[in-house]
N, C-alpha and C positions, 0 to 999 in steps of 0.2 A: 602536482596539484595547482602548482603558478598557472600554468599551463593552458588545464582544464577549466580553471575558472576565466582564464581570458577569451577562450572556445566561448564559454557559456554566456559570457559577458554580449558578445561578439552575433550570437545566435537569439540573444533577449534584444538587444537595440536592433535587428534587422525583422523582428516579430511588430518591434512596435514602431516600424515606417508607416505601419498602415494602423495609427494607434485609434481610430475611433471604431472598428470593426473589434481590434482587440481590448479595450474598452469595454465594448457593448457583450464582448465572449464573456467577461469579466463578469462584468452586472450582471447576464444570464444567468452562470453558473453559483452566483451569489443567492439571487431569489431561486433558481427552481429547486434548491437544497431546501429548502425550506418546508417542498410539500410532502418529506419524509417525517418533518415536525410534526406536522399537520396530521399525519395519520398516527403518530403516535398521540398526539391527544385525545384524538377520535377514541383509538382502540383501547387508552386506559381509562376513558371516561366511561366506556361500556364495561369493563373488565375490574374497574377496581386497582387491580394490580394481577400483576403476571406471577406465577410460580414464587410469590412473594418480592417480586421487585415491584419498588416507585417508579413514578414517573420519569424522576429527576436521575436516580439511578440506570433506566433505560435508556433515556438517551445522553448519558453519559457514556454507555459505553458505546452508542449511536456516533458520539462526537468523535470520540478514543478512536476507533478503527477506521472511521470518516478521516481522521488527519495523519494517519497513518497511508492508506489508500492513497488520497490526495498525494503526499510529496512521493509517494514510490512513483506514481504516475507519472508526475510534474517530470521527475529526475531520469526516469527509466522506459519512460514511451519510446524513447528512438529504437528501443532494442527488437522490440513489434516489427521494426522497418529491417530488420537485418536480412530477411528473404530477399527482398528487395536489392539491398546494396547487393548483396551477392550475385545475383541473377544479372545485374548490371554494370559488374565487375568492378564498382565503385568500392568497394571493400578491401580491393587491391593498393588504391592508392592510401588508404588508414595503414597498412603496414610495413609502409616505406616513411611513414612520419616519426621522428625521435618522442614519441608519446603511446601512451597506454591505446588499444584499438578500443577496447570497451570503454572507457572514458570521452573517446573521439566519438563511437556510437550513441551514448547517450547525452553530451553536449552538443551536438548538430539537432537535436531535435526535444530541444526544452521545451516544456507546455507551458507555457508563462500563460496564458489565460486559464488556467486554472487554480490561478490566487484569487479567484471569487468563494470557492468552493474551500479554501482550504482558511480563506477569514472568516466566513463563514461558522466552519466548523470550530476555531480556534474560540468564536465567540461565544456557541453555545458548549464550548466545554469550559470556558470561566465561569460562567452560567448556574452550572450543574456543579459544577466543583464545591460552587459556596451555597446551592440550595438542597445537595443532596443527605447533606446532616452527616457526612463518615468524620468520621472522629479522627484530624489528619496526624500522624506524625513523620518523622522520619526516614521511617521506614518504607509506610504507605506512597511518602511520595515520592520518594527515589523509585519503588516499584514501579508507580506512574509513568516515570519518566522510562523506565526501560520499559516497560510495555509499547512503546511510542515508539523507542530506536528497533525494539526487536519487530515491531509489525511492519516497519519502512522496508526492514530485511527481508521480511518475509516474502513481501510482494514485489521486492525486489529481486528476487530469486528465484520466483515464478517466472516472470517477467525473463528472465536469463536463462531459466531451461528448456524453455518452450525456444527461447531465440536460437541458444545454442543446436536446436535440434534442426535449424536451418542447414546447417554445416552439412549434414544426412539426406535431408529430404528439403529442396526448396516449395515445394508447393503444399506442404503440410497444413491440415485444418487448423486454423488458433484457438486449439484448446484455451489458452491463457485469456483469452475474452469471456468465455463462461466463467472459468475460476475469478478472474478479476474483477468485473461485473455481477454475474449474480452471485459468486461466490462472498464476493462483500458485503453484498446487500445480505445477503443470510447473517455476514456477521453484526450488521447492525443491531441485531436480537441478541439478550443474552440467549445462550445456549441451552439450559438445559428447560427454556421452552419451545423447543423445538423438537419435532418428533426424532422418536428414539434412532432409526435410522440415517437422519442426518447428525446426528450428535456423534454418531461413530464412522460417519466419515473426516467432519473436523476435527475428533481425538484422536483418532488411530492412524488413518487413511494419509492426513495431511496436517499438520502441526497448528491448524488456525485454532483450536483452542486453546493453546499456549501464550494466545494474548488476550484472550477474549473469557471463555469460564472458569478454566483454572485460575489465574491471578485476580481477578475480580472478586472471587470467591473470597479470597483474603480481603480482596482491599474495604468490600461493602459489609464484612463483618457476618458472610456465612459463614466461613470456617476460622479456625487460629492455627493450623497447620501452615507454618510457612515452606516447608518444603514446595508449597504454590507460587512462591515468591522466585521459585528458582527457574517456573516451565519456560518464560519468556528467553532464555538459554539454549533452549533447543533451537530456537530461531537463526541464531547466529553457527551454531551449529549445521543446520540444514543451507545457509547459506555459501561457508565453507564446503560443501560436500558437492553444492549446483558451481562453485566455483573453479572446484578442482577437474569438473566436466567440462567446462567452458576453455580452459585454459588447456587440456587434452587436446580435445577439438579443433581448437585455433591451431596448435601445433602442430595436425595433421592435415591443417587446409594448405591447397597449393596452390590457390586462383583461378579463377576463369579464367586465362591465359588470354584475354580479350585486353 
C-alpha cells in the first residue's frame, strides 16, 4: 500500500505541472454538477413529490451515488486504459515490478480533477443530511456510511470487468461507459420511480439497487425491515467474484512478447 500511494502521490504532482488547466477541470466539474440540481428543482416544483419522495430526500440520494461514482472514477479510470497498455505491451513491464499490476493500473492514471465533482457532491449531501428531516441514529448512519464504501465497490468492479475482458478481446466495445455514465445517472433517481422495466434490471440484472432502493427504503423511513440494511453486501460480494476473474486472467496472460 506504501507503495501504491507513492505511485499515486507521484501521478497527482505530475497532473498538476500544468495546475491552471487542472484547476479550471476542477471548477468545471464543480459547477456543471450543479445543472442536475437544477432539474431536480424544476421537476419537483412541477411534481410535488415523486412516488412519495422529498426534495431533499431525492437528491440525497442524487449526492449518495454521485460520491460514490466520483471516487470509483477518481481511483479506477486507469483500468478503461488497460486495452491500451496491452496492445502496447506497456502492461509487460507492470509485471516485472515488486507491486500489485492492478494497483500500478489504476495509480498511473489518477483523475485528480475530478475533486470538483466529488466537493461538490459531498456538499450537497451535508446539505440534504440535515434538511431531509430522517430521524438519524446509529444504525441509519453506519448504513450510510456502508452504502458509500459498497457503491465505490460496485463501480469499482464494473470498471474491472469490462477491463478484465481486455485480456480476451482488445478491441472490445466499452460497455462500462453506458453502465457508468448513464447507468449512474439513472441511479441518481430513486428507483422505484422509474419504470418497471428498468427497476428489474437494477435489482436483478445488476446489484445497483443494492445501494440505492433497497437500503434507502430503510434509511428515509419506508420500510423497518432491516434485512435492507444488509443488500449493500452484495456489493462487496459481487466485487469479490469480478476479482477472482481478474486475477484468473492475469494468470493466464503471457505478453505481447513485444
Amino acid at each position: 500500500m506504501k507503495k501504491y500511494l507513492f505511485l499515486l502521490a507521484k501521478t497527482i504532482k505530475s497532473q498538476l505541472e500544468y495546475n491552471r488547466s487542472v484547476y479550471l477541470l476542477i471548477l468545471g466539474e464543480f459547477i456543471a454538477q450543479f445543472t442536475f440540481i437544477f432539474s431536480f428543482l424544476i421537476l419537483f416544483k412541477s411534481l410535488g413529490n415523486i412516488k412519495g419522495y422529498t426534495i431533499s430526500q431525492a437528491i440525497l440520494i442524487y449526492a449518495t451515488i454521485n460520491i460514490c461514482y466520483t471516487l470509483a472514477e477518481m481511483f479506477g479510470k486507469g483500468i478503461n486504459d488497460l486495452a491500451k497498455l496491452i496492445r502496447n505491451g506497456n502492461l509487460d513491464v507492470y509485471l516485472i515490478r515488486p507491486m500489485s499490476v492492478l494497483l500500478q493500473v489504476m495509480g498511473n492514471a489518477f483523475e485528480f480533477s475530478r475533486v470538483g465533482r466529488l466537493i461538490q457532491s459531498l456538499l450537497i449531501f451535508l446539505i440534504t443530511v440535515w434538511t431531509s428531516h430522517i430521524k438519524w441514529n446509529f444504525l441509519k448512519g453506519s448504513e450510510m456510511l456502508l452504502i458509500i464504501i459498497a457503491g465505490i465497490m460496485l463501480f469499482l468492479s464494473i470498471y474491472l470487468f469490462f477491463g478484465t475482458l481486455s485480456f480476451f478481446t482488445t478491441r472490445q466495445v466499452s460497455i462500462s461507459v453506458l453502465l457508468m455514465g448513464s447507468g449512474s445517472d439513472i441511479l441518481h433517481y430513486p428507483a422505484n420511480a422509474l419504470p418497471r422495466g428498468i427497476r428489474f434490471i437494477l435489482m436483478y440484472l445488476l446489484p445497483f439497487g443494492c445501494i440505492n432502493y433497497l437500503p434507502f427504503k430503510y434509511i428515509l423511513g419506508f420500510s423497518n425491515n432491516y434485512l435492507f440494511c444488509l443488500t449493500p453486501w452484495i456489493c462487496f460480494l459481487f466485487f469479490i467474484m469480478v476479482f477472482a476473474f481478474w486475477k484468473t486472467a492475469l494468470s493466464k496472460y503471457s505478453s505481447t512478447g513485444s
